[in-house]
N, C-alpha and C positions, 0 to 999 in steps of 0.2 A: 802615806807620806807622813812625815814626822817631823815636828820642830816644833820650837817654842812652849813648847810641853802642851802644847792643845793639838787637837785634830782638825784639820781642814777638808768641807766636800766641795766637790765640783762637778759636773756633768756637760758633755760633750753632745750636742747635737747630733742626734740619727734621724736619716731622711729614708723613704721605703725605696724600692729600686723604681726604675724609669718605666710609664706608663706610655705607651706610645698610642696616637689616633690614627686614625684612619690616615694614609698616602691621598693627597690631593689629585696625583693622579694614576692613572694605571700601567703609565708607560708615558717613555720621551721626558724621565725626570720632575720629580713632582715634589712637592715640602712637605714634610710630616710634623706635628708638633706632641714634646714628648715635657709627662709630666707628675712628678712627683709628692708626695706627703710628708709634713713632719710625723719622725712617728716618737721621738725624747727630745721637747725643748732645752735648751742650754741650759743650764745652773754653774755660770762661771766655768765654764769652760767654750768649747770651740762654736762658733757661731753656725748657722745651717748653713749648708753650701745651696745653690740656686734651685728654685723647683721646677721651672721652667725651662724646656731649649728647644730648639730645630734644628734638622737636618733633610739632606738629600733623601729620596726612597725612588725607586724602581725607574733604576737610568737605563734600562733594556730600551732601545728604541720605538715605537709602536709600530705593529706589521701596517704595509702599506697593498692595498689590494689591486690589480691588475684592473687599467680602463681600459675598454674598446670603445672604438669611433662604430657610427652606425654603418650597418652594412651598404655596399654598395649596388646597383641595380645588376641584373644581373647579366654577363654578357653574351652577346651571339654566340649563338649553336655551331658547335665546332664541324659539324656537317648539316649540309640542308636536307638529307636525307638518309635513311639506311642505319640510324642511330648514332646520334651526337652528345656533345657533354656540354653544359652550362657552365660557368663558374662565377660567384660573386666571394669578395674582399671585406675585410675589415680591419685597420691598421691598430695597433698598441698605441695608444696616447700615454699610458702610463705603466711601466713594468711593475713586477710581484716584487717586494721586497718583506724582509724578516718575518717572514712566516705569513704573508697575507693570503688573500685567497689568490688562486691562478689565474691565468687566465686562460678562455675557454677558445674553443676553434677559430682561426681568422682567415677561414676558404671552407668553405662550400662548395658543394657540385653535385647537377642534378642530369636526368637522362632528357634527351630533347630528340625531336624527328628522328621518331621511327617507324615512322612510313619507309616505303617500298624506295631505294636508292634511285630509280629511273622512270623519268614519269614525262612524257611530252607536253609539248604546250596545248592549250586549248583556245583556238581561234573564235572569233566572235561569228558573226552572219556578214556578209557583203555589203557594203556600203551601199547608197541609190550610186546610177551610173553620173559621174560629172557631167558639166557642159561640156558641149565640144570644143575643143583647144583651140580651134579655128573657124572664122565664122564663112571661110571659103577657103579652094585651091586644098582641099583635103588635109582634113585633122582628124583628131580620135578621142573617144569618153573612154574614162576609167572608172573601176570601182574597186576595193580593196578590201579586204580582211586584217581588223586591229586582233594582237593577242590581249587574249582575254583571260587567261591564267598562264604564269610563264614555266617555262619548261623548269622539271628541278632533277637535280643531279645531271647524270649523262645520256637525260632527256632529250631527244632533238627539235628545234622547232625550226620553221620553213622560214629563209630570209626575204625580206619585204618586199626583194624584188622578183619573186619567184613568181611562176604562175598559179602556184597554191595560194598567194595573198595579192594579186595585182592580175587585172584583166584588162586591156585592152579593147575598144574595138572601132571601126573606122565612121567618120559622121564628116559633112561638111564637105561631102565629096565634089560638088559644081565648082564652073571657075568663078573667080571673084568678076566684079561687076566696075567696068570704070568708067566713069563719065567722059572724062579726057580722054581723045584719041591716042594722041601721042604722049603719054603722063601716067605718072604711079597711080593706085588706089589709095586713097589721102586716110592717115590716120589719123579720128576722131578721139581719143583715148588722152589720157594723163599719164604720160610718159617721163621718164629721162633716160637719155640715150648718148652713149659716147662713141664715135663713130673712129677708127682707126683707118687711116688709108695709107696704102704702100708704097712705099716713094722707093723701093731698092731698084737697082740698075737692070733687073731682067727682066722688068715689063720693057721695057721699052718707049721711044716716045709713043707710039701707038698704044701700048696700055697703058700707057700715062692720062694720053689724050682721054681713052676708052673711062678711067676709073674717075676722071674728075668729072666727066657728063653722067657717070651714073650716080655721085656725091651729087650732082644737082637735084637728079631726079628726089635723092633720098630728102635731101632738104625740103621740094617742093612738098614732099608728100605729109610734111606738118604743119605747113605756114598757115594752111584753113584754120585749122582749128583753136590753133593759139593757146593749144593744150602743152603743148612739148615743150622739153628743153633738153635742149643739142651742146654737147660738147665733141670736140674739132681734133684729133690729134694725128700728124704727120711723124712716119716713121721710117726710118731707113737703117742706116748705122754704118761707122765707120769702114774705108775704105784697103785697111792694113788690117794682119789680126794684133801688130803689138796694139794698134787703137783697140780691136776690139776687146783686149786684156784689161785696155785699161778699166772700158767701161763694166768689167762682167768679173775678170779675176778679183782677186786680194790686194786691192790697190788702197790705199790709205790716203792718198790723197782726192781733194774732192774735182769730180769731173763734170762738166755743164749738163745739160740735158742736149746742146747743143751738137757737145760734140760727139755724141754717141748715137746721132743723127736723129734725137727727138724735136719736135717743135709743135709745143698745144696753141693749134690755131686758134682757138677760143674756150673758154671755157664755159659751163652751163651757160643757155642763155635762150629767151624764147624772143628774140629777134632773127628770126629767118634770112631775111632779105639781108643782113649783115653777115649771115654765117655763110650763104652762097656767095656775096663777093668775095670776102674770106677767103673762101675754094678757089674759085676762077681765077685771084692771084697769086696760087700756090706756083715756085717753081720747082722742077723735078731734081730732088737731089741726086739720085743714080748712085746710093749706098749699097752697102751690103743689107742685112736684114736679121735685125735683131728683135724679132717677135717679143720674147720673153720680157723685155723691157718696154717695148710697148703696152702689153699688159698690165703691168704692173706700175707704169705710170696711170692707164686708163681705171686699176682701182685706186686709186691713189685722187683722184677727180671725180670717184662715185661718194667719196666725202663730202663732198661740196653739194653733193642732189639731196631734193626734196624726203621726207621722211616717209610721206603717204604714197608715194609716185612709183611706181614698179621700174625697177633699175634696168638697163639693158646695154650691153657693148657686143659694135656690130664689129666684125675684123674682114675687113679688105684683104685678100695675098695672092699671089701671083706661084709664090715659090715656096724652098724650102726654108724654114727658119735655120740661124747659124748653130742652132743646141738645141736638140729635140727635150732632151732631160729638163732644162730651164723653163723650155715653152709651156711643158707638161705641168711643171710645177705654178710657174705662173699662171696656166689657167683653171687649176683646182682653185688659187688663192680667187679668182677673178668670180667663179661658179659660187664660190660662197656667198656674195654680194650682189650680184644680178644673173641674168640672164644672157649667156656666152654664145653669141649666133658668128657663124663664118660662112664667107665669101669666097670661096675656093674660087681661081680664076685659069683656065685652060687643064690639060694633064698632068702639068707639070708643080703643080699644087700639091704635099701628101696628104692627099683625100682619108686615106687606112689612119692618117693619125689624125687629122682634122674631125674624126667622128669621136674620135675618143676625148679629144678636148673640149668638147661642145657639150653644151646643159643635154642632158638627156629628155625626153629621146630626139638624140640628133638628126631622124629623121623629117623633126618641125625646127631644126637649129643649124642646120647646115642645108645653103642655098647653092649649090654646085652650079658654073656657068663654063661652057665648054670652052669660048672663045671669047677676043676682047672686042669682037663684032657683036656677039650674043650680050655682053657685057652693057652695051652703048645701048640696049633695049630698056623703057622702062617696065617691062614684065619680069626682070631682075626683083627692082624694089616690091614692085607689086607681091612679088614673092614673100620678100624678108617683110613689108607690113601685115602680109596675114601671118606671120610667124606671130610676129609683135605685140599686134593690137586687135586681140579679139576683144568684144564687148564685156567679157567676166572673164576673171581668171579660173585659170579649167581646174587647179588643181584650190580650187574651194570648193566646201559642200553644201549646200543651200538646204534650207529647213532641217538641220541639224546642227546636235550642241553636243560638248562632252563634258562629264561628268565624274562622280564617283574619283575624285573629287572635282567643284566644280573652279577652287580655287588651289592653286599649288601652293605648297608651302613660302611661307613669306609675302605672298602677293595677294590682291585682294582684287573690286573693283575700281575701273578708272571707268572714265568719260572717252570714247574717240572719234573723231568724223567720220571716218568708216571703218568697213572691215582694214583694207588695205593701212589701215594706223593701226589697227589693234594687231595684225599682222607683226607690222615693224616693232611693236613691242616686246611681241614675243620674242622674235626673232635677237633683242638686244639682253633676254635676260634669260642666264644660266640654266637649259637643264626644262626649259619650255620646248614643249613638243608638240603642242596642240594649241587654237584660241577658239575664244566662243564669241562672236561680236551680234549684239540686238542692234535693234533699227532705232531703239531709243540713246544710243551711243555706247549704252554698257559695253564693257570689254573684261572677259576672263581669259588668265592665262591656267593649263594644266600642264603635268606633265605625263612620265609615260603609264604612270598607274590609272587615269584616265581610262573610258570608254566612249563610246559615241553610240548617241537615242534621238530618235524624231524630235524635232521642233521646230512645228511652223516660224517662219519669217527671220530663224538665227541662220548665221551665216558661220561656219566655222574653218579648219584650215591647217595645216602647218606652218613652221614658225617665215619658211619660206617657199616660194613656188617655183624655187631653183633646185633642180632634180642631181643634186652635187653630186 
């Protein structure tokens, strides 16, 4: 540059190029700081420009690695025999993303039962033989065979009621013993009992007359002991069948118990001498004859009995019920809850089905009476109380307990006043097939993976002694 006749110097700042540090991060965008030297201070010329700055570095996302959940337990064997497959899960909580690691298997499968596809059951030993079911007028001991390993695959095992796991045999053979000439054998026992009597129009007033003198007898034969309770119900049924539609079809609207010719002349009650006048003022409807409802009103009133007390409904009939199908059904419902005994009255009774609706073995549950002369005997009741009220019930097992396990799942022990409570417990919880009751009140409920072994002084049982 030139002027003024002298020379002028000047010098422009130079800075080195840009030093970068380390990226703060490796990924998902991080800061870097970047930075430089003077390397020719100014001399009148341009100042340095900044030695310092920042910027973005490595905005690539960061890979993200595949989660799994823990595995799950593993599930039942797709065959119980003959070779099966296992399988256990594990779900993705978190998918692979930009390059992370994968993820790894989420199923498994192993090989399970490979044993032989057909294997039968294996029975235990015979039980001791019960009491006899009767303490007179002939009964029978039984003893039984529990499975003891259950069949697998298209293994067959023998059903309970077979002669392979259930023996019978006869005991109790003498006649019963009565004090009273003319009068039942009186039942000492802790009973309830709902008595049904036939009021339809083909007895007749003669089996009218005949069936309320043998309702006496039955009455008489509890009043000793002051142990029972007696419920009362009179049945007949309407005399049209659009009545009997109403009371039995698809009727929507509500119908009395009256007019479908019910009437509960009393309900539980250990007042004797009240439940015989009762009787003696009954008048004879002369209905038709609607079994099945009677039935099913008489469970219907096994609600109201005691818990400890062995349940039992006696059925009076002369004839045929109006619906064999309904009676049938009705008295499966009835077998569940007590002990289902009948009165078959002349031939005209159906005897072929009256055995099939009766607690098994209906040959201790159906009282067959030729005539309604034979009826008017008290060796009738005499009959139906050795059904009734033996001193033990036949179908428990005395000094045995079962086991392996001695508690079913979810239940533990209770306290109960007898067996007959520790029964009814079983009997109200899901999937109990067996009890164990001590004399000290203990009560175990099992079920069917149970066995049964010797033990002085336990009483043990199914959950009922109604042979459904």
């Amino acid at each position: 540059m030139k002027g003024g006749g002298h020379s002028a110097f000047f010098q422009d700042c130079e800075v080195s190029k840009w030093d970068p540090e380390e990226c703060t991060k490796k990924c998902g965008k991080g800061e870097q700081k970047l930075t430089r030297s003077v390397l020719t201070h100014p001399n009148g010329g341009a100042k340095c420009l900044p030695l310092a700055a920042e910027r973005s570095c490595n905005m690539v996302p960061c890979p993200v690695d595949c989660k799994l959940s823990v595995w799950s337990g593993w599930s039942k064997c797709s065959a119980e025999c003959g070779g099966g497959v296992q399988q256990r899960l594990r779900e993705v909580k978190l998918a692979m993303k930009y390059n992370g690691k994968p993820c790894g298997p989420t199923s498994e499968t192993k090989a399970c039962n490979g044993q032989a596809s057909e294997k039968d059951c294996v029975l235990g030993s015979w039980t001791k033989w019960s009491r006899c079911s009767k303490d007179c007028d002939g009964g029978t001991q039984k003893r039984q065979k529990f499975v003891k390993e259950p069949a697998q695959g298209a293994g067959t095992c023998p059903d309970r009621w077979t002669k392979d796991r259930l023996e019978y045999k006869q005991c109790g053979m003498h006649r019963c013993k009565v004090e009273v000439v003319d009068g039942p054998m009186p039942c000492f026992k802790v009973v309830d009992v709902v008595l049904l009597l036939d009021g339809s129009g083909s007895l007749g007033k003669t089996g009218w007359k005949a069936e309320i003198k043998a309702a006496g007898y039955f009455v008489d034969a509890f009043t000793e002991s002051k142990k029972a309770n007696l419920a009362v119900i009179l049945y007949s049924g309407p005399r049209t069948w659009s009545g009997v539609y109403k009371c039995t079809g698809k009727n929507s609207k509500k119908v009395s118990p009256e007019a479908c010719g019910l009437k509960t002349v009393t309900h539980f009650t250990d007042d004797m001498k009240k439940v015989k006048q009762l009787i003696t003022g009954l008048e004879f409807p002369q209905g038709s004859t609607l079994t099945s409802l009677a039935l099913m009103t008489a469970k219907a009133e096994l609600n109201l009995g005691r818990k400890y007390a062995p349940a039992n409904v006696v059925v009076f009939t002369d004839g045929r019920p109006l619906s064999y199908k309904k009676t049938a059904s009705a008295a499966r419902a009835v077998r569940k809850q007590a002990r289902l005994v009948w009165v078959p009255v002349t031939k005209n009774a159906p005897l072929k089905h009256i055995k099939k609706w009766a607690t098994r073995r209906w040959q201790e549950n159906v009282v067959k009476v030729s005539s309604f002369k034979d009826l008017e005997s008290p060796d009738v009741i005499t009959h139906i109380v050795a059904n009734i009220c033996p001193d033990k019930e036949d179908c428990f097992m005395y000094d045995m307990k079962f086991v392996n396990p001695l508690d079913m799942k979810g239940q533990g022990r209770t306290v109960e006043p007898a067996a007959g409570a520790c029964q009814s417990r079983c009997a109200s919880v899901e999937g109990c097939v067996h009890f164990s009751w001590w004399k000290d009140g203990g009560c175990h409920l099992q079920d069917e993976t149970s066995s049964p072994t010797p033990n002085n002084g336990v009483t043990a049982g199914p959950p009922s002694c109604v042979l459904n």
